[in-house]
N, C-alpha and C positions, 0 to 999 in steps of 0.2 A: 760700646758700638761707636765708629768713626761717625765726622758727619757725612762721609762720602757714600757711606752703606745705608746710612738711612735716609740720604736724599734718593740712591738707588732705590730703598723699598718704596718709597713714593710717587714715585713718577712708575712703574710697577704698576703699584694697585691704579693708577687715573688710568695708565692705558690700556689694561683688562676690563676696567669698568665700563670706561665709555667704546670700547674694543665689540663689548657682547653687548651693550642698549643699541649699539647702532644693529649689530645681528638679529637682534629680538625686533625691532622697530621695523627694518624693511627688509629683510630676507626673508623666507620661509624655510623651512629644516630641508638640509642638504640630505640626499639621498646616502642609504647606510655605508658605500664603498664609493672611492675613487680612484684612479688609476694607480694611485700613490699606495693604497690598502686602505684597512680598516678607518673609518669616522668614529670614534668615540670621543663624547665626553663628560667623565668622569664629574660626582658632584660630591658635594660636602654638606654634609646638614649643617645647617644655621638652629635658629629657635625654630624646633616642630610648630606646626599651625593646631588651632585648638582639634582636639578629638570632636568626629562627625558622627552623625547617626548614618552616613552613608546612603541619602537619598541624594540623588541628582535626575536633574532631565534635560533631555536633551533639545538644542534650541533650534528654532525655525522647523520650518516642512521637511518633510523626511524626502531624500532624494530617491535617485531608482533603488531598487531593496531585487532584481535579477538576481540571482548569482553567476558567473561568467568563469570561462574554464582557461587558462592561461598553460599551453602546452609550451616548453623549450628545456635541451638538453636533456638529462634524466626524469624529470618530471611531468605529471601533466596535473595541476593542483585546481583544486575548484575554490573560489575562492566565493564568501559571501558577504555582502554587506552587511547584514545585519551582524554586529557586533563586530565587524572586520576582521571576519574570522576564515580561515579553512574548513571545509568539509570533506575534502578528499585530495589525499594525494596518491599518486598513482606512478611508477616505477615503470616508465616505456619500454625499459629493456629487459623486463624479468616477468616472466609469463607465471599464471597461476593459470592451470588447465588451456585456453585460449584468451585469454586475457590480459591485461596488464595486473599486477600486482596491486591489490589496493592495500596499500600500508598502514592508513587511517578506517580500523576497522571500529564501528559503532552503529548500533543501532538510531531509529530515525527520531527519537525522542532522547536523544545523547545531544550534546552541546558540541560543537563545533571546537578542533583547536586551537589553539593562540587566542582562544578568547578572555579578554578582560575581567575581572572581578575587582568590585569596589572593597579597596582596603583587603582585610584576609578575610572578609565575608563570602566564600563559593559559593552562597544562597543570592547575591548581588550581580548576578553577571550584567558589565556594560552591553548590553544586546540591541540600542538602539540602533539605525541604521546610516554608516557613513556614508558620504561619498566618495568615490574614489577612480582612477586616473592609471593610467598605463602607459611606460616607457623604456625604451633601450641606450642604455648608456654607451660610451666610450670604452669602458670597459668589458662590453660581452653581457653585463648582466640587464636581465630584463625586471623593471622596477615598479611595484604594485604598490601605489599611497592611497592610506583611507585616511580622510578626516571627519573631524564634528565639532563642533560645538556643546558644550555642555555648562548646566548652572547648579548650581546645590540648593537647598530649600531656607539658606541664607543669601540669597542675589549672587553666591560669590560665582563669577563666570572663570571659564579655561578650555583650551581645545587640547584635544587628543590626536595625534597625529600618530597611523602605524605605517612603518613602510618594509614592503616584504623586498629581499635583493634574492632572486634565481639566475643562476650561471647559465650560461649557454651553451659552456664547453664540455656539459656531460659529470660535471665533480658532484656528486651526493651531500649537498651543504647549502640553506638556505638559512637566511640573515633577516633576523626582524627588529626595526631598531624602533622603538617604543619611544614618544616626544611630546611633553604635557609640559604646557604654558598656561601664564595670567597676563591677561591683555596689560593690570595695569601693573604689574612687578612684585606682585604680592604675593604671598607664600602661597603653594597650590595646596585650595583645601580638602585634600585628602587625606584622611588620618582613623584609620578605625583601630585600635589598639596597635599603635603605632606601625601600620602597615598601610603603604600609599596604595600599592593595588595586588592583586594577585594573578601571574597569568599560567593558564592549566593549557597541558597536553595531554592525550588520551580520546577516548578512555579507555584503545587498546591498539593494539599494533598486527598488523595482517600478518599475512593473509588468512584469509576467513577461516573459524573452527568450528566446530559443534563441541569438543570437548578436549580438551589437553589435562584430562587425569592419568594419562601412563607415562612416563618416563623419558619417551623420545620428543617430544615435543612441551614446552613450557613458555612460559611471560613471566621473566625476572625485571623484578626494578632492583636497581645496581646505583649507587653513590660513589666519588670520588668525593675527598678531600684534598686541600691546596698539598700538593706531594706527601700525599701519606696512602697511593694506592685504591684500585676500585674496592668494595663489599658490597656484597651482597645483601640488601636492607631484612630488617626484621619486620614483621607487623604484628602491631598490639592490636587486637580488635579491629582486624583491618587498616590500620593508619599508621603508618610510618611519618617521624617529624627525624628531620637532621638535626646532628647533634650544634646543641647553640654557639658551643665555643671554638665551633670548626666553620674553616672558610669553603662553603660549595664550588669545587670544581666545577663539575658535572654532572646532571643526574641521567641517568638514562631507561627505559624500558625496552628490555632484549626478548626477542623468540629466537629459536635455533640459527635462524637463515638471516633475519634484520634484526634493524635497530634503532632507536629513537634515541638520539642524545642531545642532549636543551643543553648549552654551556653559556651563562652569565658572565659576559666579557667586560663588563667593570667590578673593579673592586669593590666591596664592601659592601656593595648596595642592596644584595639578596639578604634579607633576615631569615628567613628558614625557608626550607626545601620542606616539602611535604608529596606524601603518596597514599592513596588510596584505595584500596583492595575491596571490591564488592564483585557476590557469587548471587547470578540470578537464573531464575527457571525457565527463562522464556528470554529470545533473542540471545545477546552476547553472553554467554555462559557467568566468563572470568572479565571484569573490567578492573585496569591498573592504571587509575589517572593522575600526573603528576603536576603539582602545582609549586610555583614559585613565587614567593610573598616579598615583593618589594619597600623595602623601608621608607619610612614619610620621612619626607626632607622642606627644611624651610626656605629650601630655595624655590625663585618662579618659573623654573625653565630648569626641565631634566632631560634628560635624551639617555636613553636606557639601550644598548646594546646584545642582542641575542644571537649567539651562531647555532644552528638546530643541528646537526644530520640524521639523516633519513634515510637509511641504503642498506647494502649489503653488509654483510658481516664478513669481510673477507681481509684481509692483513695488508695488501700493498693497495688495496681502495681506504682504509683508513689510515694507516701511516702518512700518505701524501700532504697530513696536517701535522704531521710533525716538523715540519719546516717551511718556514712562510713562503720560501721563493717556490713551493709547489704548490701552492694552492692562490686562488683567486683572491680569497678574502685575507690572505697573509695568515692565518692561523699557525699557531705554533704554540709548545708545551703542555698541551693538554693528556698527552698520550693514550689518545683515542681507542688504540687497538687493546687498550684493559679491560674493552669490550668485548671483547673474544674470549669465547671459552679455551679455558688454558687447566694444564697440571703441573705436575713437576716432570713428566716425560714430553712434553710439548717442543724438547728440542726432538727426541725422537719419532714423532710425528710428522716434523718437518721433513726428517731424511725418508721415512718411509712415503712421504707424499709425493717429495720429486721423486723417487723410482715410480709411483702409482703414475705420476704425469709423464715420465718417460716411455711405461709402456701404453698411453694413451695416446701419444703423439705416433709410435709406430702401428697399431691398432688403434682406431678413433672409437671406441664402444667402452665407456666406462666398466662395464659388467666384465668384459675380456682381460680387461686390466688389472680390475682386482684377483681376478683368477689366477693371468700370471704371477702378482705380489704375492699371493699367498704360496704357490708353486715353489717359486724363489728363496720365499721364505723359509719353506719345508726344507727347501736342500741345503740351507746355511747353516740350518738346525741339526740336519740330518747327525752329525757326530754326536749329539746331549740327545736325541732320540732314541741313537741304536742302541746305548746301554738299556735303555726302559725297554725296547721293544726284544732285548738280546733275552732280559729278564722275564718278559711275558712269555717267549717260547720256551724259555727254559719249567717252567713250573704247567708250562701246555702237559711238555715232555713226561712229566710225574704225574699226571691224571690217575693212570692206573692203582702207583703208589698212594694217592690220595682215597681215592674210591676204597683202598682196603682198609683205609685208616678207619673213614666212617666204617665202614661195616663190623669191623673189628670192636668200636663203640658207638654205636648206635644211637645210647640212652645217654652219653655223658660226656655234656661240650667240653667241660675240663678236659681232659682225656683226650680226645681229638684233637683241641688247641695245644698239649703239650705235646702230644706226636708230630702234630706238623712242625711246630716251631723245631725238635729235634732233627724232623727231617730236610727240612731247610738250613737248618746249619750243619748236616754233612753233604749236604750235596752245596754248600756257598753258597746260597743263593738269597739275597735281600728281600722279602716282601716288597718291601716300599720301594725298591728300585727306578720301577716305571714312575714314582712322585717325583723325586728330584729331581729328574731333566722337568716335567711342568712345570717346577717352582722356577726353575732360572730362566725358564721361556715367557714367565708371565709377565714380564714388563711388556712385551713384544705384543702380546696379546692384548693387555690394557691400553695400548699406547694405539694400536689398528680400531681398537674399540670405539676411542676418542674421534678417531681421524674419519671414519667410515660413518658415523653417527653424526656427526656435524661439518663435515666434507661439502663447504656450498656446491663445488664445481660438480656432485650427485644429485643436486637438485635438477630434474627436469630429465635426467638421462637415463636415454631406454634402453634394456642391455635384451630383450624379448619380445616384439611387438607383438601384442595381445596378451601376453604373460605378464611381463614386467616391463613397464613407460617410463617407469620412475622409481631409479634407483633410493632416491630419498624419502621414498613411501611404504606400504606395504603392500604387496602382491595382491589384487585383489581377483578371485578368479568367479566368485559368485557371489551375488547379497542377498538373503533372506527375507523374507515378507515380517519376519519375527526378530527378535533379540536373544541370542544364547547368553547365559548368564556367566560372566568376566568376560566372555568373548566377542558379544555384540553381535550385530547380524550380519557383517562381510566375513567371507570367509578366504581363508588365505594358505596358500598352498607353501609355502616356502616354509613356514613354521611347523608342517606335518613333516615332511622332507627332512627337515633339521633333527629335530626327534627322533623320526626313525634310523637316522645315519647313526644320531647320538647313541641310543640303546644297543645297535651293533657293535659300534666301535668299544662302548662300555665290557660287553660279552667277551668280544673275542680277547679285549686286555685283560679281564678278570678271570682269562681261562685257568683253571688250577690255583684258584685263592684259596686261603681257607675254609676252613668247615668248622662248627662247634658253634660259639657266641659271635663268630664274626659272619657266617652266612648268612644270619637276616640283613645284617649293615650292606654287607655285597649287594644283597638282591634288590635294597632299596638303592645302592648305590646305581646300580644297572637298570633299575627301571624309575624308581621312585624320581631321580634328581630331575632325569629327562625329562617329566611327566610336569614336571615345577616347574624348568627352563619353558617346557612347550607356553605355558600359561606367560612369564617371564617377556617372554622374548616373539608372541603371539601380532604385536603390535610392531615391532621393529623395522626399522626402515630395511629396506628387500637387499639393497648395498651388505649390511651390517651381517644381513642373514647368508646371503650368497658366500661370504668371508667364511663364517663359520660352518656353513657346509660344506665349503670346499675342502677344510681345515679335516673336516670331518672323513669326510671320502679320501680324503690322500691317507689318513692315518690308518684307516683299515688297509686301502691298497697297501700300504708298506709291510702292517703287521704279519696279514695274509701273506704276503711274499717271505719274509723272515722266517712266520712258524712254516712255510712249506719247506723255504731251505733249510733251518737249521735244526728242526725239529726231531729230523730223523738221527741226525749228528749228535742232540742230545739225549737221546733215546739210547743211540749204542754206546753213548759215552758212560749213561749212568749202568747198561749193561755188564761193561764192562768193568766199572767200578763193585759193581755187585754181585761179580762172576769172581772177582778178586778175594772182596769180604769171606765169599762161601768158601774159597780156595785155602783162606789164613785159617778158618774156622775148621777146618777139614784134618788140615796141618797139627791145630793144636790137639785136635780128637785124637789123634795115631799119638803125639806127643804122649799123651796123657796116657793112652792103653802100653806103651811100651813101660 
């Protein structure tokens, strides 16, 4: 090494040194953004401070301990001192019944979130009371600082400083930037198995439920790793821990409609992600609280950076952080929208959603929409249908012939099964015909499944006043003084409707199926499957149901049209074919007599 290079590293380190003593000495911590973007600063362990028993208290008189509600742009968050923490945030633009959405769903003996825990003890929570200070910056954002004082049960002193950054302009993204000093430059004594503090979110995500055990509704905690993609966490007895030798993206807790996602904006400094899974009988059913264990550092001055969002689950409201000139706080590379429920047909849900939103824009009624879609649908399909429906009439057609078959064996399905098969392969005709156009229709199916089922722009939209308010729910037309059992006590009119379309539609395609071993399967097929779906699909959001009973009713109207046109067509077709047979067989008779 020159001496030129190591005179540069020296003069280097004096002017960072005396650069940040003069910051620590007379400034106070700069709020978490500025015009320019994000404030971070990144730290470096030195030699850890000894391991604590984690007893600290907090110094001088407690100030006011109020909690105070701080409304602007998307949020209206209640903020409390004690422990500087959140108790409620609340979504001004997104209604639950008449209300704003409360996101921060917990019970009133739940813990507050962003709140503090000493070291990775969650039995420690910093819960004394800050003071704290309200301001609007230059930048739009409006800026919430708690501080305190605190000592350990060694004299050793240090303040904690949290500062919350909320936008003004409406973007689903709040910045908490975490700032712990030692008045005299000594290592901050924080250290309980080598984690400086832990800060949890939860312990669940709104809007309110009494229970999310069926299918259309859930609370997933989801991880990202530094570009290796979201998954969906496991839990061992409750407790999900991230893996150690992975860097934490992001961790997040999702329901259908929002999302909660915590993303640690400096490097290295998270040591494990953790989550929590408890089921309780009384108040919050499902709580899924995620904690984040900050690693002890021997430096005296840390400044910990957190970007939160807190919003909708909708694709060009999270994308907007994928590129920092779109967002306030500069965010970029996280790829937020991994948050979204997705498949492998998720490009085909796109295209079926802009047609859903094209015919919403010419009819404004969600409900009308999906009707048309699915209309549309039917008639793109119509060529992979008319074989199946061409095949249903044709075996209508053979009733008679089928009816002598049983009669002719009565006692013995072999025998019946070997007539029909015989008679279906002289008259051509496929059994399964009517299956292969379903099987190639099914991606279409599963792909409106996806779309219709977690569709946000269904949230809140009435396609029936008094019937149906909300596409994204279930139909509710009565509720019971009592509980029916899988079924619970509202009752819902859309899932009888659905069933009963479904068992017709079943009938009139199965017209002329088999007989022998295959008529019990038929008759479960025609009654039995419905019977399962009704239970199934009892709960389902009235969007999802509407789709499939419309699917439902088109397909009988078609069928009933076909076996009335072609029915007769095949009737005199096979007439004639076995006006033929007798004619050949007539022929050979006189043969043979001559």
């Amino acid at each position: 090494m020159d001496r030129n290079t190591i005179i540069a590293i020296v003069l280097s380190v004096i002017v960072i040194t005396v650069g940040m003593t003069v910051q620590t000495a007379f400034f106070p911590p700069e709020i978490p953004v500025t015009e320019e973007g994000t404030s971070v600063v990144e730290t470096i362990d030195a030699t850890l401070p000894e391991a604590t028993g984690g007893n600290i208290e907090a110094v001088g008189d407690d100030p006011d301990s109020a909690p105070f509600v701080i409304t602007t742009g998307a949020y209206s968050v209640t903020f409390d001192p004690a422990g500087a923490s959140v108790s409620s945030i609340k979504l001004t633009e997104h209604l639950d019944g008449e209300e704003p959405v409360e996101l921060l769903f917990k019970d009133a003996d739940d813990e507050n979130a962003f709140m503090l825990y000493v070291g990775g003890d969650i039995k420690q929570p910093v819960d004394a009371v800050f003071s704290h200070s309200e301001s609007v910056n230059s930048s739009g954002l409006t800026i919430v600082s708690f501080t305190r004082d605190f000592t350990t049960s060694e004299g050793k002193q240090f303040t904690i400083n949290k500062q919350f950054a909320i936008p003004d302009n409406g973007e689903y993204m709040i910045q908490l930037l975490v700032d712990i000093q030692t008045a005299d430059g000594s290592p901050i004594p924080l250290n309980i198995s080598s984690d400086m503090y832990t800060l949890s979110v939860g312990p669940q995500i709104g809007p309110s439920f009494e229970s999310i055990s069926n299918n259309y509704d859930y609370r997933r905690v989801s991880v990202r790793y530094d570009d290796k993609g979201r998954s969906d966490v496991r839990f061992s007895n409750g407790v999900f821990e991230s893996d150690e030798d992975k860097t934490v993206d992001w961790i997040s807790l999702a329901g259908k409609y929002f999302a909660f996602v915590l993303i640690p904006e400096n490097d290295g400094i998270i040591a494990s992600a953790e989550a929590i899974q408890t089921t309780n009988d009384t108040g919050v059913s499902q709580e899924d609280t995620i904690y984040l264990s900050r690693a002890a550092s021997g430096e005296s001055h840390v400044r910990d950076m957190y970007s939160f969002y807190a919003g909708p689950k909708v694709k060009n409201i999270l994308s907007v952080y994928d590129n920092a000139d779109d967002n306030i706080f500069r965010i970029e590379g996280h790829e937020l929208t991994e948050v979204l429920d997705g498949s492998w047909l998720s490009w085909l849900e796109t295209i079926l959603n802009w047609i859903l939103q094209l015919f919403y824009r010419i009819i404004p009624n969600y409900g009308v929409a999906i009707i048309l879609l699915t209309i549309l649908i039917k008639l793109l399909l119509q060529p992979l249908a008319k074989r199946g429906m061409d095949s249903t009439a044709k075996m209508s057609a053979l009733t008679p012939k089928i009816n002598e078959i049983k009669e002719k064996y009565p006692n013995d399905p072999e025998a019946q099964n070997a007539a029909m098969a015989k008679l279906y392969k002289e008259e051509k005709i496929n059994p399964m015909g009517s299956c292969l156009p379903m099987l190639i229709q099914f991606p279409i199916f599963i792909a409106l499944y996806g779309l219709l089922n977690t569709n946000f722009d269904l949230r809140g939209s009435m396609f029936i006043p008094g019937w149906i308010p909300d596409l994204s729910i279930p139909d509710t037309i009565f509720t019971l003084p009592f509980a029916i059992p899988l079924l619970g006590n509202q009752i819902h009119l859309l899932p009888i409707l659905y069933t009963i379309s479904m068992i017709f539609q079943m009938k009139i395609t199965q017209a002329g199926t088999q007989a022998g071993t295959q008529a019990g399967m038929m008759k479960f097929m025609t009654y039995g499957m419905p019977i399962i779906f009704f239970f199934i699909m009892y709960n389902a959001p009235s969007g999802l149901l509407l789709y499939w009973s419309t699917v439902n009713v088109i397909s009988i109207g078609q069928q009933v049209f076909v076996n009335k046109k072609k029915k007769n067509v095949y009737v005199e077709q096979i007439a004639e074919r076995d006006a033929e047979k007798l004619a050949k067989k007539e022929a050979k008779r006189k043969n043979r007599r001559k």
